[in-house]
C-alpha positions as a printed Julia matrix, in Angstrom:
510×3 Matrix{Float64}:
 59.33  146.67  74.38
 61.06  149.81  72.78
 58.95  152.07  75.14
 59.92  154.79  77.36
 58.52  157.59  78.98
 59.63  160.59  81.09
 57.36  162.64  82.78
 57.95  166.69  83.13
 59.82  167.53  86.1
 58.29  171.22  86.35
 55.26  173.41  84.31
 54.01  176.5   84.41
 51.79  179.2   82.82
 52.86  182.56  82.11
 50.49  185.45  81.2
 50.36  189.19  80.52
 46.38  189.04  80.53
 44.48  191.8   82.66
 42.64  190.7   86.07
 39.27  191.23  86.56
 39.48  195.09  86.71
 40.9   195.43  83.06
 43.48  197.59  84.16
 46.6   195.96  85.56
 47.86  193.04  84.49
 48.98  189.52  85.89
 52.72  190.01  84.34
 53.47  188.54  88.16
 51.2   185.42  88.65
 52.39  181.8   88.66
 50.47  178.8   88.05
 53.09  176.22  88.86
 51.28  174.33  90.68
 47.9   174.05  88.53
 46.48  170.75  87.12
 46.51  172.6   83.78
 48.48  174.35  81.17
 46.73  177.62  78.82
 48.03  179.24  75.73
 45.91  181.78  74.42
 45.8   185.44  72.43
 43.16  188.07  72.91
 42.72  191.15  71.03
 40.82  194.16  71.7
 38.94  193.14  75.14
 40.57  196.83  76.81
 40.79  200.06  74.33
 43.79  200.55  72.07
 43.76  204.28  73.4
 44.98  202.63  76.66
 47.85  200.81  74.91
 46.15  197.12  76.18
 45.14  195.65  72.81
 46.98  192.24  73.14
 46.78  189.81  76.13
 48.91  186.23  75.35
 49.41  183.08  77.63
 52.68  180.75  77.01
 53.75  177.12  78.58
 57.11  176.55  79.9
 57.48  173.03  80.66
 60.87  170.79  81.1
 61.5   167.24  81.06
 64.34  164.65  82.73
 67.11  164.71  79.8
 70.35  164.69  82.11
 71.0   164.17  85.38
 70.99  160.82  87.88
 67.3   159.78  86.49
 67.07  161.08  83.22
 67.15  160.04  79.7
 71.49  160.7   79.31
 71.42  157.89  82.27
 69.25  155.44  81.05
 71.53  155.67  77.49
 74.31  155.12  80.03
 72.57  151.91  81.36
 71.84  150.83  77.84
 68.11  150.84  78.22
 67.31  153.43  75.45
 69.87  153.5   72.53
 72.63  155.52  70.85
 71.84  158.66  69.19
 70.73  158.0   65.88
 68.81  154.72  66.57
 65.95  156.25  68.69
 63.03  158.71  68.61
 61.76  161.35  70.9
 58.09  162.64  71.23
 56.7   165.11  73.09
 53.27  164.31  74.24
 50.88  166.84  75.34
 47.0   166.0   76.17
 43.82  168.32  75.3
 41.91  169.54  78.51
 38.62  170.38  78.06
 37.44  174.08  78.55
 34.04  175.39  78.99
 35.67  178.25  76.7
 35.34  178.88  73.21
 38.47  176.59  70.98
 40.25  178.03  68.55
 40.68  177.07  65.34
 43.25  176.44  62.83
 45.91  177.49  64.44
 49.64  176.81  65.04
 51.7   175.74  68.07
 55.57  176.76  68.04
 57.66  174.64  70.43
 60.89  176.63  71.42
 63.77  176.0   73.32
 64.4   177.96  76.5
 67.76  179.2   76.84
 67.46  180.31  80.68
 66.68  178.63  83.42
 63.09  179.06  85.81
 61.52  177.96  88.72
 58.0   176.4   88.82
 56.21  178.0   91.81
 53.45  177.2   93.39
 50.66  179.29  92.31
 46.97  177.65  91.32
 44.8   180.47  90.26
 44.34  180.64  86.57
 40.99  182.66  86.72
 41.83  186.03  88.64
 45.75  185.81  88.53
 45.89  186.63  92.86
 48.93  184.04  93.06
 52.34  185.4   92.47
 55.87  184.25  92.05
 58.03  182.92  90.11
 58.39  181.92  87.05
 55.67  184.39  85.56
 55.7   186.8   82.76
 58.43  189.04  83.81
 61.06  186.78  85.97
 62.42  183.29  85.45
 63.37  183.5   88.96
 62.84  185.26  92.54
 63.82  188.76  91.56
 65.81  187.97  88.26
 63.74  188.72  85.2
 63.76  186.98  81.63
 66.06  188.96  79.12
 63.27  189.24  77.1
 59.62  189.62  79.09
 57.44  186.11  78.02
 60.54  184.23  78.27
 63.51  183.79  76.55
 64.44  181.24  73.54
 66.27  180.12  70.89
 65.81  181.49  67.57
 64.4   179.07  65.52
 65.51  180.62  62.32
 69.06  180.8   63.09
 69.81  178.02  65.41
 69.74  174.24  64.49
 67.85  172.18  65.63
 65.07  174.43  66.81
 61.7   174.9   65.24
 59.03  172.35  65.79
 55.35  172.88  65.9
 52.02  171.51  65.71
 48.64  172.31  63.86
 45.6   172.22  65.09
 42.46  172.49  62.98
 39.59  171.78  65.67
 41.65  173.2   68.56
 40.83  169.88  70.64
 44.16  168.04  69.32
 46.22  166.39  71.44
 50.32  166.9   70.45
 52.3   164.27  69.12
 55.7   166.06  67.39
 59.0   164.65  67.08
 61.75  166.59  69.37
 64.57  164.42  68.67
 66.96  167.07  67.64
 65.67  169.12  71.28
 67.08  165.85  73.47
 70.12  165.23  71.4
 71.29  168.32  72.09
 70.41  168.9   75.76
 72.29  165.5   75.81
 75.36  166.99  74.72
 75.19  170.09  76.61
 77.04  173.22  76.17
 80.32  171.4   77.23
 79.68  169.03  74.1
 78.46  171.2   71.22
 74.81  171.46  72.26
 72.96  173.18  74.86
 71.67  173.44  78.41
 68.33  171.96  78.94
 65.97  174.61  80.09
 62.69  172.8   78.93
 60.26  174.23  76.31
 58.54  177.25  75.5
 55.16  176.75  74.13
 53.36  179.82  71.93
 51.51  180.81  69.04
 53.15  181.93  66.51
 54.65  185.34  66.55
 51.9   186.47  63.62
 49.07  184.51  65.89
 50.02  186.44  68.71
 50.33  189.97  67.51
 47.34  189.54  64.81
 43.48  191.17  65.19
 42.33  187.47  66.24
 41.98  185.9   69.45
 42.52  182.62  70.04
 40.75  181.67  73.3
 41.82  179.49  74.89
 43.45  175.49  74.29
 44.74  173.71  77.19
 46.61  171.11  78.31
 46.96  168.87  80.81
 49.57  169.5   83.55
 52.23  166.98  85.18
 50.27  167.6   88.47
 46.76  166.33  86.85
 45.29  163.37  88.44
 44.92  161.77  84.88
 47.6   159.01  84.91
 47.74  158.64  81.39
 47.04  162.67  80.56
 49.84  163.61  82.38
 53.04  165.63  79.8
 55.81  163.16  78.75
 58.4   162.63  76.07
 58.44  159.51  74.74
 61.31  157.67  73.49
 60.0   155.19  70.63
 62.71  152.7   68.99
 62.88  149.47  67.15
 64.03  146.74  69.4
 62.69  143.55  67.51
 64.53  140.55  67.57
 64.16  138.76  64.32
 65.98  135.2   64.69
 64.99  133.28  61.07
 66.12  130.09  63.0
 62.65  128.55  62.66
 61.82  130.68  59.36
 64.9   129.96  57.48
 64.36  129.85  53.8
 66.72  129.04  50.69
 67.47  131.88  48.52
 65.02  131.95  45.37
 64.8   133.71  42.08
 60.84  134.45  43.21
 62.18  136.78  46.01
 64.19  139.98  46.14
 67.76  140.12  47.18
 66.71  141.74  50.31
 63.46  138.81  50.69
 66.34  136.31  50.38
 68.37  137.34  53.25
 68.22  135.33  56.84
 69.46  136.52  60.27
 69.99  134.7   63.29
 71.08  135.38  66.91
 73.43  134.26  68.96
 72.51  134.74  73.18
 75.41  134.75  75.34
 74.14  134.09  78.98
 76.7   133.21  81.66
 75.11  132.16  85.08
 71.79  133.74  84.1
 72.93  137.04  82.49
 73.92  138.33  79.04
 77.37  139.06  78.82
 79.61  140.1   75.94
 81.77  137.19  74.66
 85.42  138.56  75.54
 88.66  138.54  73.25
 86.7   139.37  70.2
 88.42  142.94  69.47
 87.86  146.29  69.57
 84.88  145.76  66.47
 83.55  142.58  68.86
 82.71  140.66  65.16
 81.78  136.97  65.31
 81.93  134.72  62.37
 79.6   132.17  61.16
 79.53  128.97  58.86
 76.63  127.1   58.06
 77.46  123.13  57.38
 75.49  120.04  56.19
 74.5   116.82  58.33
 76.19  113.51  58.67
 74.06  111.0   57.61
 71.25  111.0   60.85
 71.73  114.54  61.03
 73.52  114.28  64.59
 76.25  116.87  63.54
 77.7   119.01  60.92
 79.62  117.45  58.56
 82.02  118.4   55.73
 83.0   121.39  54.11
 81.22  124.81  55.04
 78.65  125.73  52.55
 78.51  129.12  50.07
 76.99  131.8   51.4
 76.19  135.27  49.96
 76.72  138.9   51.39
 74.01  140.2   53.67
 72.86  143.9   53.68
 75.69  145.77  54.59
 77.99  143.42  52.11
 79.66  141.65  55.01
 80.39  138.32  53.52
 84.07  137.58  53.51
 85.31  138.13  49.84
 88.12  135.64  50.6
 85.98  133.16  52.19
 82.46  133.0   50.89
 81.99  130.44  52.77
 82.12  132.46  56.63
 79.81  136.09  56.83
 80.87  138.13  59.3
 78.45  138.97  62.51
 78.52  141.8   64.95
 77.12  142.6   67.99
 73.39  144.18  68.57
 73.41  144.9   72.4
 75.27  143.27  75.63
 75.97  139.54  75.0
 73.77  139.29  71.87
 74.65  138.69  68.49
 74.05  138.63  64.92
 74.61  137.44  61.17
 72.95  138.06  57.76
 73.16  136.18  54.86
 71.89  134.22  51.87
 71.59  131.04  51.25
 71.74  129.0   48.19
 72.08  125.16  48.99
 70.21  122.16  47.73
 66.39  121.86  48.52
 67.38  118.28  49.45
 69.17  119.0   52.55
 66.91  118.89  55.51
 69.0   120.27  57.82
 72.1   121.95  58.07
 74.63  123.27  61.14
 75.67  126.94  61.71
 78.82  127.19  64.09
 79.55  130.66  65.68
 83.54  131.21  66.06
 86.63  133.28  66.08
 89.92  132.31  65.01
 92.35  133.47  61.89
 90.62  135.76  59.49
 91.93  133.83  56.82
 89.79  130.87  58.04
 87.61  129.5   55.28
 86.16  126.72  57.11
 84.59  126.44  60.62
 86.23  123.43  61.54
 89.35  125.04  61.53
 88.98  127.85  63.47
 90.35  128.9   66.95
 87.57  128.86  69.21
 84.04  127.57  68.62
 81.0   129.19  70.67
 78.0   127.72  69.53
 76.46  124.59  66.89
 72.55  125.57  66.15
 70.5   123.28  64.35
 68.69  124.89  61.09
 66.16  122.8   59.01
 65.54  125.04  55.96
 62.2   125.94  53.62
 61.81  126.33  50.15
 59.97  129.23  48.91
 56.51  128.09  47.82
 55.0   131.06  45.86
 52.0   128.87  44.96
 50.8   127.94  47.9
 49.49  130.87  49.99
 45.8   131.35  50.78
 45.31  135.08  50.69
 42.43  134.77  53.13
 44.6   132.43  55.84
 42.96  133.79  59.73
 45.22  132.8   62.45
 44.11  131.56  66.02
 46.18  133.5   69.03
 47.28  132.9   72.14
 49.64  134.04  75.08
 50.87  131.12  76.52
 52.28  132.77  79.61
 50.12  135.45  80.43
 49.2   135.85  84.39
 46.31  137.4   85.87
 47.96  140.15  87.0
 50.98  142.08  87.47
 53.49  144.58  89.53
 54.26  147.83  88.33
 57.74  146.8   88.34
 57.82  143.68  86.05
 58.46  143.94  82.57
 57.48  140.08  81.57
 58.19  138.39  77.95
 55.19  137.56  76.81
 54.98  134.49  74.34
 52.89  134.43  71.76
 51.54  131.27  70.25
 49.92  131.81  66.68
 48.83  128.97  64.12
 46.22  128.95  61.13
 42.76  128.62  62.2
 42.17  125.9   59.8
 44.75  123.77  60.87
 43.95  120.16  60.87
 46.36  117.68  62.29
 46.18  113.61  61.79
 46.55  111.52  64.54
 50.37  111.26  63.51
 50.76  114.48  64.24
 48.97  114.72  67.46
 50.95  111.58  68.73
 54.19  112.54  67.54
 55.05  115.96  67.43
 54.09  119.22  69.08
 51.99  121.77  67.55
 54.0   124.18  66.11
 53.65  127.6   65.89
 53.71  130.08  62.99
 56.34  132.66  62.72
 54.44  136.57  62.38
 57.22  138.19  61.18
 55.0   142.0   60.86
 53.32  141.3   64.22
 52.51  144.15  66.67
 50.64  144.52  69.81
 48.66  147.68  71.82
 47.38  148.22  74.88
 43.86  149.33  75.88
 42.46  150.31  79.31
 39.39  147.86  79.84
 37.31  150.41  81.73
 37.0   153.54  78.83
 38.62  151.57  76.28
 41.21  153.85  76.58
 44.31  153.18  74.46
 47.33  153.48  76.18
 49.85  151.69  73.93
 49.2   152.31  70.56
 50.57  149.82  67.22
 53.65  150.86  66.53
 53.16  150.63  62.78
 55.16  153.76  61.36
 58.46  154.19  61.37
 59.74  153.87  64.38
 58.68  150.31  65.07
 58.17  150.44  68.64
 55.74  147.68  69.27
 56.69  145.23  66.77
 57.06  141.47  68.48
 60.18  139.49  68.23
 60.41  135.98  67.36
 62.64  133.38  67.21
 62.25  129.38  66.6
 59.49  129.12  69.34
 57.36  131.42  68.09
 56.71  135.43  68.83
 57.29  137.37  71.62
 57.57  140.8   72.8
 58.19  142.42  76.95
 55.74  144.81  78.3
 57.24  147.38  80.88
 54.48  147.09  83.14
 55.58  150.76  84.55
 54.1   152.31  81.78
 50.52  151.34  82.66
 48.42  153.06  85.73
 48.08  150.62  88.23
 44.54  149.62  89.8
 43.41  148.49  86.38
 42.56  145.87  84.23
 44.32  145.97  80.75
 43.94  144.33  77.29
 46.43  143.29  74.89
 45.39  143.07  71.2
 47.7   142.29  68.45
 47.53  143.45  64.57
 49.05  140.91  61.64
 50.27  142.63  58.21
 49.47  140.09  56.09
 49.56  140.2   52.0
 50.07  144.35  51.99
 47.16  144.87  54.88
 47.19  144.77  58.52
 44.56  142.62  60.37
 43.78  143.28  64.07
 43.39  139.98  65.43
 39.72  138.71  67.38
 41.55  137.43  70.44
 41.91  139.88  73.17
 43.85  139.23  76.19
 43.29  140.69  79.85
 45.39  141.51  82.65
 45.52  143.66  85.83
 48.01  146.22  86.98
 48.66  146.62  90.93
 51.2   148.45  93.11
């Protein structure tokens, strides 16, 4: 699963709006401690004679980017990746007001450069609690260098400046703030800067304008919605896409890209993935692939021609070894084509190290692995357009911890599969390889989705698979507990994706 989500670790509101009298103003109330956040503009409720023509609302809210749990430690544990290779989200959640929405209007999400206390106020209606943070102070007694909070410019400073539209005013956000976490990553000390959370706002010509916008809110960390509840959201491809048991010859009917297989090597040692040692500081692996002796026991006889992968990293010396690299702890991979004889029904790859020079695998210093591959020819004839497929998860369990994080396999075959009674006597039934498979997750109760398909860009709930089938792990933290959940899954198949009938169902518990 290439899920993860942080909750806020403080929110407030902060208003200059009047109280009840429509004379003085709540410049000093907190709402720290609310179940909800408010950003509004009104114009014109108290005379302009008086000077009181505008009245505004703003959100600060921060999230865990460094610190001992945070999103810098989990990079430094290797659960979320590198910069560059991973997405973050902030996630905000409409609250429904018996106010009048606005609509069609903008949300600016700013950095704050200073940093605030939450306090514990609750009243949003007649302003009575005060503290800190609030209009005029960040902290007890130490006031914002500019009044409504302070922030970086997001003309002049990269990467500030995201916002969100909202037409109907009942939108919940959804906006990319990668750049925001990469640089509250680095921190001050490393080119960036110091994370102070987010200022939310209208826009500066929202605000001072002859329109009110009354009022949209949010929900707060402290609501007792599980799933309504402020995070960012890191989102990241983490399929593993091992063409062991979907291996196919290069053909003139595919692209160069179409043509191009990967497999993995695993390297467990007493239970645990650990990075194969000596390999240098670049930690490449090389691989061969070989044909059969005559029972296709073992490989046999020269290594075969291979061609480059993506990135080109086919030995030019050596055609016959492409060059693999590692993915994450202990696991590896290798890309390449494949151009050998459609009558070879099964060939050898051998994973090894040894003399860069080496143009065979039989020669080389150390061998860590011999896989067995039994290759397919491209058939472009022989596709049924319509083909449904019958799913399954074979190892599904009634119910689960909060803490587990199980891989799920996924068993998938045509639904008009007919086997002969030599098949059903002398082989298993195998399963079809998915390779655009995805899965989401749905709260049985409301129907409410939790887990969406990862479908766009980032990738987040594609499912792996390998020569056993699909698979994928679900981080059972990420669900409420108390609850019974369904899995559903969605196929692209021939340019279209296809939810699939089956639905699976689990429980969550503490």
């Amino acid at each position: 699963m290439a899920i993860r989500r942080y909750n806020a670790t403080k929110d407030n509101t902060i208003s200059d709006a009047f109280r009840s009298n429509l004379n003085t103003r709540a410049t000093g109330s907190n709402m720290g401690f609310s179940d909800s956040l408010e950003v509004f503009s009104i114009y014109g409720q108290v005379s302009s004679s008086a000077g009181f023509t505008r009245e505004r609302s703003r959100i600060l809210i921060k999230f865990p980017v460094t610190g001992t749990t945070s999103i810098e430690a989990d990079r430094d544990a290797g659960l979320i990746p590198a910069s560059g290779n991973v997405n973050f989200y902030l996630n905000m959640y409409n609250a429904v007001t018996p106010n009048t929405l606005p609509r069609n209007f903008t949300l600016n999400f700013y950095a704050v450069n200073q940093p605030w206390n939450e306090g514990d106020g609750l009243d949003m209606e007649e302003y009575k609690d005060i503290g800190a943070s609030n209009w005029i102070d960040r902290v007890s007694s130490t006031a914002w260098a500019l009044t409504g909070a302070t922030f970086q410019d997001t003309a002049s400073v990269t990467p500030w400046g995201a916002n969100a539209y909202f037409e109907n005013g009942e939108e919940d956000v959804s906006i990319d703030v990668t750049p925001y976490v990469e640089s509250w990553i680095k921190g001050s000390g490393g080119g960036g800067f110091e994370n102070y959370g987010f200022l939310v706002a209208l826009t500066p010509t929202e605000e001072s304008g002859s329109r009110s916008y009354y009022d949209k809110k949010f929900f707060a960390r402290s609501s007792e919605y599980f799933f309504k509840r402020p995070i960012i959201e890191a989102r990241w491809d983490n399929a593993e896409t091992d063409d062991r048991g979907n291996f196919f010859l290069s053909s003139s009917l595919a692209t160069a890209a179409n043509n191009i297989n990967t497999l993995y090597l695993y390297n467990y040692v007493r239970g645990q993935l650990q990075d194969i040692p000596n390999l240098g500081a670049n930690k490449y692996v090389y691989v061969s692939l070989l044909s059969g002796s005559l029972d296709n026991s073992e490989p046999t006889g020269a290594a075969l021609i291979l061609s480059p992968d993506n990135d080109g990293r086919v030995r030019a010396a050596a055609p016959t070894v492409v060059t693999g690299g590692i993915i994450s702890t202990g696991i590896y991979t290798a890309s390449f084509a494949f151009t050998g004889s459609s009558t070879l029904t099964d060939v050898f790859d051998i994973w090894f190290t040894g003399s860069l020079n080496t143009a065979d695998a039989t020669e080389a210093t150390i061998q860590f692995h011999t896989g067995n591959i039994v290759p397919k020819v491209l058939d472009s004839s022989n596709i049924n357009p319509t083909t449904q497929y019958v799913t399954k998860i074979t190892n599904l369990k009634p119910s689960y911890t909060t803490s587990e994080e199980p891989k799920l396999r996924v068993f998938t075959r045509k639904k008009d599969w007919s086997p002969t009674i030599y098949t059903i006597a002398n082989s298993e039934i195998q399963t079809d390889v998915i390779d655009k498979a995805y899965y989401r997750v749905i709260r049985t109760i409301d129907d409410l989705e939790v887990i969406s398909y990862g479908t766009g860009s980032d990738q987040q709930t594609k499912l792996s698979y390998d020569v056993s089938g699909n698979y994928f792990n679900l981080d059972m933290s990420l669900l409420e507990s108390g609850y019974m959940y369904d899995v559903r899954f969605s196929y692209y198949l021939n340019g279209v994706y296809k939810e699939q009938p089956e639905t699976f169902k689990f429980r969550v518990e503490n």
